[in-house]
Residue frames relative to the residue before (quaternion, step in Angstrom):
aa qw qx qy qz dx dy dz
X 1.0000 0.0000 0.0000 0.0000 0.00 0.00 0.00
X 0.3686 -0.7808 0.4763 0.1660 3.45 -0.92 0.79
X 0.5460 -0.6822 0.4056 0.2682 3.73 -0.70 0.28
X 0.4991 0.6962 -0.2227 0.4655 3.21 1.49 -0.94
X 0.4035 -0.7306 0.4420 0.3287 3.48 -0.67 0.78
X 0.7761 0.2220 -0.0008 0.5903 3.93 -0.83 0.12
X 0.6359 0.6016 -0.4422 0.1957 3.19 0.24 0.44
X 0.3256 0.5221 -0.4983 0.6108 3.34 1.56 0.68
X 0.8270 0.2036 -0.3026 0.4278 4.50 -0.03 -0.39
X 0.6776 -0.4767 0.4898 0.2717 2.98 -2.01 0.73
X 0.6404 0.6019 -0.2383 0.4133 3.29 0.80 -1.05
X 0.6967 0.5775 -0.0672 0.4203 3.23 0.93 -1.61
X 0.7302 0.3578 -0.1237 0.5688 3.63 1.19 -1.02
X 0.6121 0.3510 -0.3885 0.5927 3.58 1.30 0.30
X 0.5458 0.5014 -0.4702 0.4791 3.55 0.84 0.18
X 0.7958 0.3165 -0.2107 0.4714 3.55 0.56 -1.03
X 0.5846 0.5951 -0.3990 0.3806 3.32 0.93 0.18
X 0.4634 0.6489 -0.1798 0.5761 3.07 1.71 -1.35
X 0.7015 0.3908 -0.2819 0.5250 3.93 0.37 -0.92
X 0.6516 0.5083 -0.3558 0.4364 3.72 0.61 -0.67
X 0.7159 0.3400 -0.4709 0.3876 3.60 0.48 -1.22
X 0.6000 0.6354 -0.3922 0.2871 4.01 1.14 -0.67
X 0.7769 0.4004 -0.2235 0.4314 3.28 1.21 -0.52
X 0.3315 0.3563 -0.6098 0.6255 3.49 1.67 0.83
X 0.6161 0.4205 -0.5409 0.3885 3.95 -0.59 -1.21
X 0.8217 0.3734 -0.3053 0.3036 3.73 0.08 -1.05
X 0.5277 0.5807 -0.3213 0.5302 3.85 1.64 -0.50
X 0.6990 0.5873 -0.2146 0.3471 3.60 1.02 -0.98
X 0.5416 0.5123 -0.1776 0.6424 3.22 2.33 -0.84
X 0.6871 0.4143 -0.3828 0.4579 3.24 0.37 -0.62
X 0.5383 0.5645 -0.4096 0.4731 3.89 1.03 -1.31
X 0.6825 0.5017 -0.3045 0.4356 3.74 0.42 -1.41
X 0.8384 0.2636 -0.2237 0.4214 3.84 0.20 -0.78
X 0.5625 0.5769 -0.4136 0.4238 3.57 1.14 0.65
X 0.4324 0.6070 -0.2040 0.6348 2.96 2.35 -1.04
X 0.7350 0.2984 -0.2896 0.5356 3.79 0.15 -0.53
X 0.5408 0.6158 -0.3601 0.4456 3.77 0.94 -0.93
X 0.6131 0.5183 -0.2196 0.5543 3.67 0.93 -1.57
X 0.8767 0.2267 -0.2593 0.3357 3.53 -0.04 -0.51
X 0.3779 0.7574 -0.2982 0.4410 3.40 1.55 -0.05
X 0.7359 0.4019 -0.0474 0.5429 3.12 0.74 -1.99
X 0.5516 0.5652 -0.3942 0.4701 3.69 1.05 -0.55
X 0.6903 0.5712 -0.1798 0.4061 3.12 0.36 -1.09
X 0.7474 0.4967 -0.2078 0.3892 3.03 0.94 -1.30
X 0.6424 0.6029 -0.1712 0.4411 3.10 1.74 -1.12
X 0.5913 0.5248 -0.2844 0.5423 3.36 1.36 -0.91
X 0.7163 0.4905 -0.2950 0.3991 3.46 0.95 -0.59
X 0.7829 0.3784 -0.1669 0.4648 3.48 1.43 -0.15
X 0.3022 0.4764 -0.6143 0.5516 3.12 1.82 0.75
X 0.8172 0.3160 -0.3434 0.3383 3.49 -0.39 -1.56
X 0.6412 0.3622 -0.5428 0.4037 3.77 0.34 0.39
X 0.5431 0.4424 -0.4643 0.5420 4.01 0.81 -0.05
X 0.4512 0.6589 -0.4305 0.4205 4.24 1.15 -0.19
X 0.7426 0.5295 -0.0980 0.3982 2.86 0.74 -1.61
X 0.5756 0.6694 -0.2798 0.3771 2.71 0.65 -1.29
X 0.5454 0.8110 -0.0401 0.2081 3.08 0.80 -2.10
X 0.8426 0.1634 0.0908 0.5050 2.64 0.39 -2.11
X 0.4996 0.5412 -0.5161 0.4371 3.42 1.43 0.33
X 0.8249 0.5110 -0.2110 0.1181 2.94 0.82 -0.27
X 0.5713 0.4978 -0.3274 0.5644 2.19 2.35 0.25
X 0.5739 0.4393 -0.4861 0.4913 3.36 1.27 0.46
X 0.2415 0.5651 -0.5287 0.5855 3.92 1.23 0.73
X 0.8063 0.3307 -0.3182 0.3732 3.53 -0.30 -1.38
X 0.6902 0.4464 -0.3273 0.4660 3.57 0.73 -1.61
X 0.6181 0.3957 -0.4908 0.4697 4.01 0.15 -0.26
X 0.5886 0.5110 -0.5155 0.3559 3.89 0.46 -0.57
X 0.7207 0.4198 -0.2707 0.4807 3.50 0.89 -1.65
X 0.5373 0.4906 -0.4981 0.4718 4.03 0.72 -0.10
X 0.7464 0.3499 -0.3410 0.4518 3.85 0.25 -0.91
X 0.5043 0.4905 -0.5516 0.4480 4.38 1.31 -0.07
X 0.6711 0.5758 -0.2884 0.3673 3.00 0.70 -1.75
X 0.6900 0.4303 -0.3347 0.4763 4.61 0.76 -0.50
X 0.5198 0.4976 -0.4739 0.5075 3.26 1.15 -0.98
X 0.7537 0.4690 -0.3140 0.3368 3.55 -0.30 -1.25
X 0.7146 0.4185 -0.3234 0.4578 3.29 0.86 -0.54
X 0.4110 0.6370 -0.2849 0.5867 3.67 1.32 -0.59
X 0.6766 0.3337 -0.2929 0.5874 4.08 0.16 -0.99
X 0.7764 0.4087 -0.3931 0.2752 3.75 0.20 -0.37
X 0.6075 0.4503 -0.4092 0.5106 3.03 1.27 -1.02
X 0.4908 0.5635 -0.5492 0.3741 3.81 0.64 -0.46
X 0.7477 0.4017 -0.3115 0.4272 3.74 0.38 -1.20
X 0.6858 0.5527 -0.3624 0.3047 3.58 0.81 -0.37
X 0.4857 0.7072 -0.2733 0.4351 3.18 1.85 -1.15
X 0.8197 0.4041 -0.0701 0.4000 3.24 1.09 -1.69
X 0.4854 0.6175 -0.3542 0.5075 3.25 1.65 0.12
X 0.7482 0.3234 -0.1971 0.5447 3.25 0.73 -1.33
X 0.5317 0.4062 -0.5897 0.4523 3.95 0.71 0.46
X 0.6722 0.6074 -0.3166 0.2811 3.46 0.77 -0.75
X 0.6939 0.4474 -0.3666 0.4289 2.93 1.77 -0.74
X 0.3500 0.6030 -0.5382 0.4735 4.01 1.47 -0.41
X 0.6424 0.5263 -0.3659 0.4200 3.63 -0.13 -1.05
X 0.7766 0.2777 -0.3173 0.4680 3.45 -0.28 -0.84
X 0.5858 0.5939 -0.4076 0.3715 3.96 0.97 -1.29
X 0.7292 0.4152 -0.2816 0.4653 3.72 0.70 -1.36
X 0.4769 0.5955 -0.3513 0.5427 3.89 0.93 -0.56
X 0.7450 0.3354 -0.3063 0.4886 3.59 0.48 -0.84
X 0.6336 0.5014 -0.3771 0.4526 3.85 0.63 -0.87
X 0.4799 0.5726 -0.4671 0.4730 3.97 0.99 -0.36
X 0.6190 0.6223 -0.2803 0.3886 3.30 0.28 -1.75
X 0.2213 -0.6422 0.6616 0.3177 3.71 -1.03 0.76
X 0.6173 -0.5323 0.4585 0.3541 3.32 -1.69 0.28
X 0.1595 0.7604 -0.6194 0.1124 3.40 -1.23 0.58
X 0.6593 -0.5846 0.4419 0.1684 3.01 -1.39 1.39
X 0.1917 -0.7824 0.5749 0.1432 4.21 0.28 0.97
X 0.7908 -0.3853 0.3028 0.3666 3.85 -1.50 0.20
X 0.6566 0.6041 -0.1566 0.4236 2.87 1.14 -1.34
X 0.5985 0.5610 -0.2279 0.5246 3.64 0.82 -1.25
X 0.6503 0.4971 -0.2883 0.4968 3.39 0.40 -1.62
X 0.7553 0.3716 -0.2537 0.4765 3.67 -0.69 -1.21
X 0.5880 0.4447 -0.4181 0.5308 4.21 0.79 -0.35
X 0.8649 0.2490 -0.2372 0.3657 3.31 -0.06 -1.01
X 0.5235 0.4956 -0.5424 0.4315 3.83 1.22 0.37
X 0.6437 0.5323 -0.3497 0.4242 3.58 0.92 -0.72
X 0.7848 0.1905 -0.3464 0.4773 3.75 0.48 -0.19
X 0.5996 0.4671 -0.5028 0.4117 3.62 0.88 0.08
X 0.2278 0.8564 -0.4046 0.2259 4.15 1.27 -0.23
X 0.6953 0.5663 -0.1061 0.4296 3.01 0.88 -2.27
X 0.7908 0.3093 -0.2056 0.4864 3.72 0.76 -0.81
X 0.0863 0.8135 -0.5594 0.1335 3.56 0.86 0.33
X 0.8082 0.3199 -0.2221 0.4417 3.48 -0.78 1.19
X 0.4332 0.7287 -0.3747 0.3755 3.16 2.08 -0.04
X 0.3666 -0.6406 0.5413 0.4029 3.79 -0.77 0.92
X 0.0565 -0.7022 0.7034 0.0946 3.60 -1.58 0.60
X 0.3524 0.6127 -0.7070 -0.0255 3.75 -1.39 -1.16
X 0.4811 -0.5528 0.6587 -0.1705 2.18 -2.04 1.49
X 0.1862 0.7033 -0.6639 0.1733 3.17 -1.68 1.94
X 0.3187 -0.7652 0.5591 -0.0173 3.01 -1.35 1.54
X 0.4849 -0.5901 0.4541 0.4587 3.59 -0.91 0.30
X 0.4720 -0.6705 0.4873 0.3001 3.05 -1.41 1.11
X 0.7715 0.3048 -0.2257 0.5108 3.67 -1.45 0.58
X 0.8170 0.2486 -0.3850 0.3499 3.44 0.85 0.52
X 0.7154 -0.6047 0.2670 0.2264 2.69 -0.77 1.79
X 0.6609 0.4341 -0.2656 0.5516 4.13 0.20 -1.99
X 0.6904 0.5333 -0.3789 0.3088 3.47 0.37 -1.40
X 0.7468 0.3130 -0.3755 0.4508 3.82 0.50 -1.09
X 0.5953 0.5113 -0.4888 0.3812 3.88 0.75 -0.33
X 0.6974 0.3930 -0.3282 0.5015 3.65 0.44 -0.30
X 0.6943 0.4302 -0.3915 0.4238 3.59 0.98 0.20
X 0.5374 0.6475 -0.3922 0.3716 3.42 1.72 -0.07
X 0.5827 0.6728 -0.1895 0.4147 2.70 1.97 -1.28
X 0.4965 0.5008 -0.3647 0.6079 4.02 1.36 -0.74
X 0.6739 0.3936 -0.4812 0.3992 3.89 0.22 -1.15
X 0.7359 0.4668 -0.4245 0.2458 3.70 -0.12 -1.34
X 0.6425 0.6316 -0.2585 0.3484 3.17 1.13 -1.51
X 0.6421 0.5935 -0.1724 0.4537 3.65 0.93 -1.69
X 0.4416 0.6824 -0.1822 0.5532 3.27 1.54 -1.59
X 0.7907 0.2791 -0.2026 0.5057 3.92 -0.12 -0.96
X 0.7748 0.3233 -0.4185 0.3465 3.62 0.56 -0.45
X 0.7650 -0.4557 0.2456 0.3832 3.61 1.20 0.74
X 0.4559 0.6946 -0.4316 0.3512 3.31 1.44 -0.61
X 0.2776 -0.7460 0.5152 0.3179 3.58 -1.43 0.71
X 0.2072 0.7394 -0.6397 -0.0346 3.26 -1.88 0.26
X 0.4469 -0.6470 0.4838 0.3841 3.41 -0.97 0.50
X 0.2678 -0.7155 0.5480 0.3406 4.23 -0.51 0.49
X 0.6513 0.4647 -0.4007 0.4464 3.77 0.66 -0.74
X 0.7646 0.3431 -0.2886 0.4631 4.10 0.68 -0.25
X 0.8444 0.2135 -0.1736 0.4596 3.67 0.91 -1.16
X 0.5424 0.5320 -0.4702 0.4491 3.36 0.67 1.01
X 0.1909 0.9370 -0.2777 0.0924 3.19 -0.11 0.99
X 0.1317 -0.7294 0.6077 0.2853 4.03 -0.23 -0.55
X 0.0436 0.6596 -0.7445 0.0936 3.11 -1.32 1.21
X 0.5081 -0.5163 0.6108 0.3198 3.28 -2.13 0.31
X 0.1913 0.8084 -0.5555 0.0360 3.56 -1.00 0.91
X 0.2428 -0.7276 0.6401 0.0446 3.39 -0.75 1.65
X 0.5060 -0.5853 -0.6290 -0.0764 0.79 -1.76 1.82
X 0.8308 -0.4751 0.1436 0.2519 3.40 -1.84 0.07
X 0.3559 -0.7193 0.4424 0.4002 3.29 0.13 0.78
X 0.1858 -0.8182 0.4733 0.2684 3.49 -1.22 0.33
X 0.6715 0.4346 -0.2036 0.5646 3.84 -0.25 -0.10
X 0.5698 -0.4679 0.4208 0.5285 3.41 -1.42 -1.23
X 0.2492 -0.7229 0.6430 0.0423 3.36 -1.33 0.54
X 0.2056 0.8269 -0.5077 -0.1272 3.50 -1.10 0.55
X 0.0490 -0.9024 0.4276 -0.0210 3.59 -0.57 0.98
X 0.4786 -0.6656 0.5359 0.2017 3.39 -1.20 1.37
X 0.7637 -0.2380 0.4912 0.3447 3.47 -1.75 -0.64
X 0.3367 -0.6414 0.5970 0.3448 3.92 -0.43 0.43
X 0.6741 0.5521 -0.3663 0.3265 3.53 0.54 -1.16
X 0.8602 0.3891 -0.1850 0.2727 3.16 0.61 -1.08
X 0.4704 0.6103 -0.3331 0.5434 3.02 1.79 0.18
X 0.6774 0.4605 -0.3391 0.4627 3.35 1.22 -0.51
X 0.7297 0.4958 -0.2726 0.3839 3.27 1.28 -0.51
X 0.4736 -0.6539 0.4578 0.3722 3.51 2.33 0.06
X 0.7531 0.2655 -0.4210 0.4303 3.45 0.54 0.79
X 0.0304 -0.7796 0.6187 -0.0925 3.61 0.42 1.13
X 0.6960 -0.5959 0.2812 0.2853 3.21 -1.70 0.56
X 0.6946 -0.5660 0.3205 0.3072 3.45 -0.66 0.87
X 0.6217 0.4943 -0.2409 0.5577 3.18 1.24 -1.30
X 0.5049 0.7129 -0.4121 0.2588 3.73 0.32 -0.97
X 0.6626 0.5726 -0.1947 0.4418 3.53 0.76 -1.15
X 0.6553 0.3944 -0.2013 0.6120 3.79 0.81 -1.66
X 0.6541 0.5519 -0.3236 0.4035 3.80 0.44 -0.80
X 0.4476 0.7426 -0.1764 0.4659 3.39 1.37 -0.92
X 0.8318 0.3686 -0.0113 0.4148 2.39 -0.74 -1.95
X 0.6427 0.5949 -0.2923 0.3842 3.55 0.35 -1.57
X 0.8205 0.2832 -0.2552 0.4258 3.57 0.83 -1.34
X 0.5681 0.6149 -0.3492 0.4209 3.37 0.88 -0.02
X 0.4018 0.6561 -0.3837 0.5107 3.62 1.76 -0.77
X 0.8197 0.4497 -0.1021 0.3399 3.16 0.66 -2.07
X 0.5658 -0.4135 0.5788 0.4171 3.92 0.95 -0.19
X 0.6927 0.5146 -0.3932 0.3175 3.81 0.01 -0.49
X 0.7618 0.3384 0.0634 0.5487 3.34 1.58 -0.69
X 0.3190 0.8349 -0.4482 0.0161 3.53 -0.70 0.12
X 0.7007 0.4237 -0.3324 0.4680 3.45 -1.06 1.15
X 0.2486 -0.8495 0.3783 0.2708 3.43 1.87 0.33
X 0.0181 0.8347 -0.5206 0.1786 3.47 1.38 1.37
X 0.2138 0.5739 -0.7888 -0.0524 3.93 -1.40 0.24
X 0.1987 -0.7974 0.5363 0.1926 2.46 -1.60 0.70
X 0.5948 -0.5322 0.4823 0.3610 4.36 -0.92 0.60
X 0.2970 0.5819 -0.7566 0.0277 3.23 -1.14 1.02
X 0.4703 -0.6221 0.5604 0.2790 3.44 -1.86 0.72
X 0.6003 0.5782 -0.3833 0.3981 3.58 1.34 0.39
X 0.3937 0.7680 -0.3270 0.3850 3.36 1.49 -0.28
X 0.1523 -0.7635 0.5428 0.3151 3.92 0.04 -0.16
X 0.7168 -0.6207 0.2070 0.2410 3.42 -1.15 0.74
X 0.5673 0.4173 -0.1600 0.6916 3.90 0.22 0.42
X 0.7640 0.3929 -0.2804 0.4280 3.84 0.32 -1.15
X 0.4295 -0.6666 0.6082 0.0361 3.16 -1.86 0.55
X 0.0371 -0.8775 0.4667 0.1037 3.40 -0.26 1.03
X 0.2003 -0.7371 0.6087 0.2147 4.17 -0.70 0.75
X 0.1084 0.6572 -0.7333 -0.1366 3.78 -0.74 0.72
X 0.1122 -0.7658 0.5769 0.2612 2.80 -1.64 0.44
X 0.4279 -0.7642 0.4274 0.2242 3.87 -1.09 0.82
X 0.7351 -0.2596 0.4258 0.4593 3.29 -1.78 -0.01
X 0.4736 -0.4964 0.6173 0.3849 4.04 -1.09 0.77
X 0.8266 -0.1992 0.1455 0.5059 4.03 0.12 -0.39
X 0.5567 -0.4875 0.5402 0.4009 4.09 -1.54 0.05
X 0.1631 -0.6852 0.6830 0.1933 2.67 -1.77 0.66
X 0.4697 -0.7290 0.4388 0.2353 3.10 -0.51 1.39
C-alpha cells in the first residue's frame, strides 16, 4: 500500500495531478509578479531617494543663497559706512585747511612747560611775507615762547621775509657753525621734540643756516602747504 493519497485510482491520480500542474501554473504567476513587483518597486524606490536628493540639496542651496544675499547685504552696509566715513573724514580735513592755524590750549601750556627750563634762550621768529595764516600762527609762537622767558627783541626778531623756496609748515634752525662744531643750542632738543610730540613737527628735523646767529634759535614759520 502506498502512502500517497489516490494513488491506487485512475480517477484519483488525474485529480491530483490536475491540482499539481495548477499549483506550478499558479506558483509560476505569483514567481512572475513578485519578479515584476521587485523591479517596479525598485525602481520606484530609486526614484524617490534621488528625488528626496534633490530635493535636499535645493535646499541647501535655498539656504546657502539666503546666507550669500545676508552675508552682501552686510557687506554692502559696511562699505556704505566706510564710504561715508571716509567722506566725512575729507569734510572735516578740507574744513580744517580753511581754518587759520593756531596754537590750541593744549599746545600752549605743553610747549611753555618744556621750553620754561631754558629761559633766556636767544630765539626770533619769521613768517612768509604776504601770508596772512602764516603771521597769525607766528604771533601765536611769539606770545607763547614770550611766556616761557625765552629772549628776543619783538621790534628786530620778529619778522616777515621772502624765502625761496617756501618753507612749508614749521621749521626750526640753529647756526651751521655750531652744529658743525657739536654744540647746538641746549634748548633745540626740548623745542624739537616738544613740537613733534604736538603734530606741529615731525622727524625731529633742524635745519643749518649760516644766517642764524650763534647760540640763537630760529622758528620759521611756512605756508600751511604749495600751491602748485
Amino acid at each position: 500500500m502506498s502512502l500517497l493519497p489516490g494513488w491506487g485510482s485512475v480517477e484519483a491520480t488525474k485529480t491530483i495531478r490536475d491540482l499539481c500542474e495548477l499549483c506550478a501554473i499558479a506558483l509560476f504567476l505569483m514567481v512572475v509578479v513578485a519578479q515584476v513587483g521587485s523591479y517596479v518597486y525598485g525602481h520606484r524606490r530609486d526614484f524617490l531617494v534621488e528625488a528626496a536628493n534633490r530635493a535636499a540639496q535645493q535646499r541647501l542651496l535655498a539656504a546657502l543663497d539666503g546666507e550669500d544675499r545676508r552675508h552682501a547685504a552686510e557687506v554692502a552696509v559696511l562699505q556704505r559706512k566706510v564710504t561715508d566715513a571716509q567722506s566725512e573724514a575729507a569734510r572735516a580735513a578740507a574744513q580744517a585747511s580753511r581754518e587759520p592755524r593756531r596754537l590750541n590750549d593744549t599746545e600752549q601750556s605743553a610747549l611753555v612747560m618744556a621750553l620754561l627750563p631754558f629761559a633766556g634762550q636767544p630765539v626770533a621768529f619769521a613768517s612768509v611775507m604776504g601770508d596772512a595764516d602764516a603771521e597769525r600762527y607766528k604771533q601765536d609762537f611769539v606770545e607763547i615762547i614770550g611766556r616761557a622767558h625765552w629772549q628776543f627783541d619783538p621790534s628786530v626778531d620778529v619778522v616777515q621775509a621772502i624765502m625761496q623756496p617756501q618753507p612749508v609748515g614749521v621749521q626750526v634752525a640753529v647756526n651751521q657753525g655750531d652744529m658743525d662744531a657739536g654744540r647746538p643750542p641746549g634748548a633745540v632738543t626740548a623745542l624739537v621734540q616738544t613740537l613733534d610730540a604736538l603734530g606741529i613737527t615731525s622727524g625731529h628735523t633742524v635745519y643749518l643756516s649760516p644766517d642764524v646767529p650763534s647760540g640763537a634759535i630760529r622758528l620759521i614759520i611756512g605756508v600751511r602747504h604749495l600751491v602748485e
